[in-house]
C-alpha positions as CSV (number, residue, x, y, z in Angstrom):
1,X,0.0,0.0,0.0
2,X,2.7,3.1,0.8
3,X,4.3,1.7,-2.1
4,X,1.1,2.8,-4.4
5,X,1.3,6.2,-2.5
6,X,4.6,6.6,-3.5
7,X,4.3,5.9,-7.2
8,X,1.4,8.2,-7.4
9,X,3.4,10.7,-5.6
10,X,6.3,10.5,-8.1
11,X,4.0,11.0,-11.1
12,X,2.4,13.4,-9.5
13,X,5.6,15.6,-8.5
14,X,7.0,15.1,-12.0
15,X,4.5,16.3,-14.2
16,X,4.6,19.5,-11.7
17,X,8.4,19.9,-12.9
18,X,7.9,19.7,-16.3
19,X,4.6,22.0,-16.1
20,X,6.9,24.0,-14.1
21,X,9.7,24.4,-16.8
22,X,6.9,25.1,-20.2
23,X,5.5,27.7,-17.5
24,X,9.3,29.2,-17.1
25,X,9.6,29.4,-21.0
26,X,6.0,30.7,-21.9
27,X,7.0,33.7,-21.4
28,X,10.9,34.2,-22.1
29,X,11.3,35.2,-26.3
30,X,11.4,32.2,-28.5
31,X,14.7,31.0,-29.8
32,X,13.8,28.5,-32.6
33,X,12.6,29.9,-35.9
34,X,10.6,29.3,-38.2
35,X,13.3,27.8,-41.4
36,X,13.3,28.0,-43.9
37,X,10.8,31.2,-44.0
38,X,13.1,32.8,-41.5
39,X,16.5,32.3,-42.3
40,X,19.7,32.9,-39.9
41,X,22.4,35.5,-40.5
42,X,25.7,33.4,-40.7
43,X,28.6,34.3,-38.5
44,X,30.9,37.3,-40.8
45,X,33.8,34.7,-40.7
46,X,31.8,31.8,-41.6
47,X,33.8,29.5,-44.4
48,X,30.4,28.4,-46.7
49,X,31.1,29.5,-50.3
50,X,34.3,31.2,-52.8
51,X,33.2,34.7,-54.4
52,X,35.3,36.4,-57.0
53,X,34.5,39.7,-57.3
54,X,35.7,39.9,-60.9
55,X,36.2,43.7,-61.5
56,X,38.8,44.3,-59.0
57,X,40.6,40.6,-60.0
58,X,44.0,41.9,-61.1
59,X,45.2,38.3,-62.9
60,X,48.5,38.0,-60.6
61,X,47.6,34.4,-60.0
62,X,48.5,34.3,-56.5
63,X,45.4,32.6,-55.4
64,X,46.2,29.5,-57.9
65,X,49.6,29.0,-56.7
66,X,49.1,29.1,-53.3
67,X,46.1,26.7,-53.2
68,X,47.5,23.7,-52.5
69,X,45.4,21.3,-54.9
70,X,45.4,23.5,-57.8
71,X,41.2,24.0,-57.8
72,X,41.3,27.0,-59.4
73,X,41.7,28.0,-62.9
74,X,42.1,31.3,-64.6
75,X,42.9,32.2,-68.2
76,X,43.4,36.1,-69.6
77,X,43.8,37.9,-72.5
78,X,45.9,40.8,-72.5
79,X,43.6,43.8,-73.7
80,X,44.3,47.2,-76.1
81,X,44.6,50.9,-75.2
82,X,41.2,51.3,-76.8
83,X,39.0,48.0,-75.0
84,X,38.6,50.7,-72.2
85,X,38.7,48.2,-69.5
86,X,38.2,50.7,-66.6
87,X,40.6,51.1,-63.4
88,X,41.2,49.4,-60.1
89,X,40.0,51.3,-56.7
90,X,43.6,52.1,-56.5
91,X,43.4,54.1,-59.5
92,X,46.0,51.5,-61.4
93,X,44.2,50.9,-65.1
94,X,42.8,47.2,-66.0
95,X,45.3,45.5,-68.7
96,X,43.8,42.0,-68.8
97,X,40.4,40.7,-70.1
98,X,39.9,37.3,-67.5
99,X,37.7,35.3,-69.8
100,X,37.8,32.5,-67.0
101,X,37.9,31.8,-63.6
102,X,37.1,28.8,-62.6
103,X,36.6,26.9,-58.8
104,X,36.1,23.3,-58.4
105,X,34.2,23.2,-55.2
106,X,33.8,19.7,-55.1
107,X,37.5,19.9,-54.1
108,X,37.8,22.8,-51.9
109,X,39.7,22.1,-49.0
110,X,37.9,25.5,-47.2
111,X,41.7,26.9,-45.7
112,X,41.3,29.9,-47.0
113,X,44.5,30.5,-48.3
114,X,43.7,32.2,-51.4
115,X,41.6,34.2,-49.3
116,X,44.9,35.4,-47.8
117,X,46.6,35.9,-51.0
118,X,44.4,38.1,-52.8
119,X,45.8,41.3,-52.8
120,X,42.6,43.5,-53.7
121,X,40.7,41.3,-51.1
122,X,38.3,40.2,-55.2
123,X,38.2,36.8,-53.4
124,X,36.3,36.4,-50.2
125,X,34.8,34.2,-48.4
126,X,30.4,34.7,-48.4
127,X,28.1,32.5,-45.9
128,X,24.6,31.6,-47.9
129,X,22.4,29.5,-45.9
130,X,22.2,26.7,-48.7
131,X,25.1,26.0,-50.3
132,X,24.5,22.4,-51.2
133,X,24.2,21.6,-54.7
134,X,22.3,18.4,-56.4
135,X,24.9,17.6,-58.7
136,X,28.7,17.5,-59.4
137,X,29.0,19.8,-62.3
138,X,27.3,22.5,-60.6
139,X,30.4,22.6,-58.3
140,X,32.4,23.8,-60.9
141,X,32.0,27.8,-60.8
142,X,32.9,30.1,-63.4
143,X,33.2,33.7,-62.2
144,X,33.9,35.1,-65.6
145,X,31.2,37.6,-66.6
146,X,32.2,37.6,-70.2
147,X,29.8,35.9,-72.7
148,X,31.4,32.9,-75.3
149,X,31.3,35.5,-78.4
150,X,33.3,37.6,-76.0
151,X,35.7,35.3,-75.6
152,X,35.7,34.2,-78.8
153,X,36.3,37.6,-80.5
154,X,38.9,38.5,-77.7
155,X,40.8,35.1,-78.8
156,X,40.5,35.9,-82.4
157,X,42.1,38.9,-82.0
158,X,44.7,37.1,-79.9
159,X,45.6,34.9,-82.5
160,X,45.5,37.4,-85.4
161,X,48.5,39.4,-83.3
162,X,50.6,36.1,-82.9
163,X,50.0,35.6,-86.4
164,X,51.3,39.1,-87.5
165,X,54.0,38.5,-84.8
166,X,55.3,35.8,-86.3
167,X,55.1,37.0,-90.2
168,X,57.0,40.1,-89.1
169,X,59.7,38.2,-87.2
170,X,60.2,35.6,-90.6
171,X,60.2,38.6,-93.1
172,X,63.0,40.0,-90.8
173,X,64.8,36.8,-91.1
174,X,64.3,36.4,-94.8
175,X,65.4,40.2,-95.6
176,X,68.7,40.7,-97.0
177,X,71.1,42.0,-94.3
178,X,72.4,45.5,-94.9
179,X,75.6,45.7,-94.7
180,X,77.6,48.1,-91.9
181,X,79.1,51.4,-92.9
182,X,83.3,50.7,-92.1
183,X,84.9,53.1,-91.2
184,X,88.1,54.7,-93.0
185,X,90.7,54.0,-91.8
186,X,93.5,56.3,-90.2
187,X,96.8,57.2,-92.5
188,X,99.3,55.2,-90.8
189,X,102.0,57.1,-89.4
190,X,105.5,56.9,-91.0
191,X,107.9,54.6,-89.5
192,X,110.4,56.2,-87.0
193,X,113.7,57.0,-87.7
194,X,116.1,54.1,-86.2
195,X,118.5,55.4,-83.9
196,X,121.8,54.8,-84.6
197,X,123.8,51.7,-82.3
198,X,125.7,53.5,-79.1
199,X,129.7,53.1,-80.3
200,X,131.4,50.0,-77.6
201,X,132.8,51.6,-74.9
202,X,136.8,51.5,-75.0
203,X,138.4,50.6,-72.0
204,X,142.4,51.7,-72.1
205,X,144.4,48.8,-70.8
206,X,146.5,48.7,-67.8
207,X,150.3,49.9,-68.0
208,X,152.3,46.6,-66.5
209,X,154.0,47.3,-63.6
210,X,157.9,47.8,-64.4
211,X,160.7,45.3,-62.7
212,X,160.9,45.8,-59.0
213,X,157.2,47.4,-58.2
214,X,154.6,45.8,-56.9
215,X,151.6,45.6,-58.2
């Protein structure tokens, strides 16, 4: 019999804690929300995605050697005086059309070393809430804002100039060398006067001592 009274105490005295504990947090603000209507602002340092910010990307490369798997993949073409590329926010003038810049995600180690390497900060580090993807080959990013006839005119024009390049360096080679201007020569000098042998010196001999004297 007490232990029925027991039991029912026990059930009793525990349902009183946990009403006890939802009374507590019925009125403190809630700290769940409602995903994914309400989404969560990620920590500033948070490593979820790669961004290349593509106009201030000066093409020094340093990002692609210092990654060390080699994910990322950039190709330029040098541009012309009248392409009008625009400037950096250091004032320094744009010289190279990138026409790709790839990221292979799917082998991202997330250290953040070409983070560190970036010199005008183009490549950063962005926090999305999803950044999953439902295939492999959507993994592989192309910053690049050029279009393919873009590129494709920009290489044209790279090839025409290599062509051109190379015809002007053969027709150099071909062309008949011209032939250097000698200089005259100076009037030689006449030939100095030879100088007559020194006469041998003549050295008087010794009178001999007479009979008696010595020598």
């Amino acid at each position: 019999m007490g232990n029925y009274f027991k039991d029912l105490w026990s059930g009793i005295s525990t349902v009183l804690i946990g009403m006890k504990v939802t009374f507590v947090h019925l009125f403190q603000p809630n700290i769940t929300i409602q995903y994914p209507k309400v989404k969560k602002e990620m920590y500033p340092r948070t490593r979820a995605r790669l961004v290349n910010y593509m106009p201030e990307c000066g093409f020094c490369q340093s990002c692609a050697r210092v990654c060390p798997i080699g994910i990322i993949e950039m190709k330029g073409v040098r541009g012309e005086p009248e392409d009008n590329m625009g400037f950096f926010k250091d004032g320094k003038p744009r010289k190279i059309h990138m026409v790709e810049f790839k990221i292979d995600f799917a082998k991202c180690l997330y250290c953040g070393l070409c983070v560190d390497a970036c010199d005008t900060e183009s490549l950063h580090w962005e926090a999305p809430q999803e950044a999953t993807m439902d295939n492999r080959e959507a993994l592989l990013i192309d910053f690049s804002t050029y279009t393919p006839e873009e590129i494709a005119r920009l290489y044209a024009r790279e090839e025409e100039k290599k062509k051109a390049k190379a015809a002007a360096t053969a027709t150099a080679g071909t062309a008949p060398a011209t032939p250097k201007p000698v200089a005259p020569k100076p009037p030689a000098e006449p030939p100095a006067e030879a100088t007559p042998p020194a006469p041998p010196e003549i050295i008087p001999p010794k009178p001999e001592p007479a009979n008696g004297e010595s020598a």
